[in-house]
C-alpha positions in Angstrom: -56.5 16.1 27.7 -52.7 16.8 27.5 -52.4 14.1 24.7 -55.4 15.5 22.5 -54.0 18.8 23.0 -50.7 17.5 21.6 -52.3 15.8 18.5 -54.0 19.1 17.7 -50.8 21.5 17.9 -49.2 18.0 15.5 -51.9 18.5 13.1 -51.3 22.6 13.6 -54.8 23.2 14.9 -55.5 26.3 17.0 -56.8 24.9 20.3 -59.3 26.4 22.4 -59.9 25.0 26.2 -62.9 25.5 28.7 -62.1 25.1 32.5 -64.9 24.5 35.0 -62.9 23.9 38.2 -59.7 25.5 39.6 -57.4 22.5 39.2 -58.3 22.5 35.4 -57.5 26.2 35.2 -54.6 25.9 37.1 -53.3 22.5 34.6 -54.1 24.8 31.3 -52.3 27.8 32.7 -49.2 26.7 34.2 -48.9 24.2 31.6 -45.3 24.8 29.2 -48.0 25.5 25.9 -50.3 27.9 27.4 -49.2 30.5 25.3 -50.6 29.1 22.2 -53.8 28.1 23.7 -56.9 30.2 24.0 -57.8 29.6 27.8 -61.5 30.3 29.1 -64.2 29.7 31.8 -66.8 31.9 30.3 -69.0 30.2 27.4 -69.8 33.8 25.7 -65.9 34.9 25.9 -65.0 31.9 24.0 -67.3 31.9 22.0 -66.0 35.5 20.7 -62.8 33.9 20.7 -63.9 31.2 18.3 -65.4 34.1 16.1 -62.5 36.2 16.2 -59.9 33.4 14.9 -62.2 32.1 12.2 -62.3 35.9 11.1 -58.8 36.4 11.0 -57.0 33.2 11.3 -53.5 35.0 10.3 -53.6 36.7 13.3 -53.1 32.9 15.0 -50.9 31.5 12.2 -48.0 32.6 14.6 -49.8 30.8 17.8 -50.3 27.6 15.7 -46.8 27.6 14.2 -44.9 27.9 17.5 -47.2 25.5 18.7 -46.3 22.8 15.8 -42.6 23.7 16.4 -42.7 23.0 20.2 -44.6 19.7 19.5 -42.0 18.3 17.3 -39.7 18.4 20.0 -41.5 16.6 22.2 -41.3 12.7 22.8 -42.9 9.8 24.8 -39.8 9.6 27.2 -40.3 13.4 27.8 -43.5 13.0 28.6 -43.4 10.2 30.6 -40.5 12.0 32.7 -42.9 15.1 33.4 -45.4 12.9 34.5 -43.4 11.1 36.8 -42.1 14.3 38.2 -45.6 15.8 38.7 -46.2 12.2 40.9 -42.9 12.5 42.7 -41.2 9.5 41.3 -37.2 9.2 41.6 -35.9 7.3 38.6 
């Protein structure tokens, strides 16, 4: 999921994520991009969501934008060094 998410915010695409289970929640909120993610559990809540940005998609631009901006700065080595961290391995 982390790598899709990525490619979306590369092709500046708003992203919109369902959770079903705790650990999912807790991986989309405590992850570094949550901010320019729309987050929810609730089928009907998102699916306001949905409505609501194709309505009034400037009010995302910004979202999207950051989002692109963070994306660029991110590499394979990066990623591979938060992964590593999250299983405990020294380098």
């Amino acid at each position: 999921m982390h790598l899709s998410i990525l490619e979306a915010f590369a092709c500046k695409k708003m992203v919109f994520a369902f959770y079903n289970n705790p650990i999912k929640k807790d991986y989309l909120e405590m992850t570094p991009f949550k901010k320019w993610i729309v987050i929810e559990k609730d089928p009907k809540k998102m699916a306001n969501k949905v409505i609501d940005y194709l309505n009034n998609p400037a009010k995302y631009q910004p979202l999207i934008d950051r989002a692109y901006e963070w994306v660029k700065k991110q590499t394979w080595e990066k990623i591979t060094e938060k992964y590593l961290q999250l299983w405990g391995v020294q380098i």
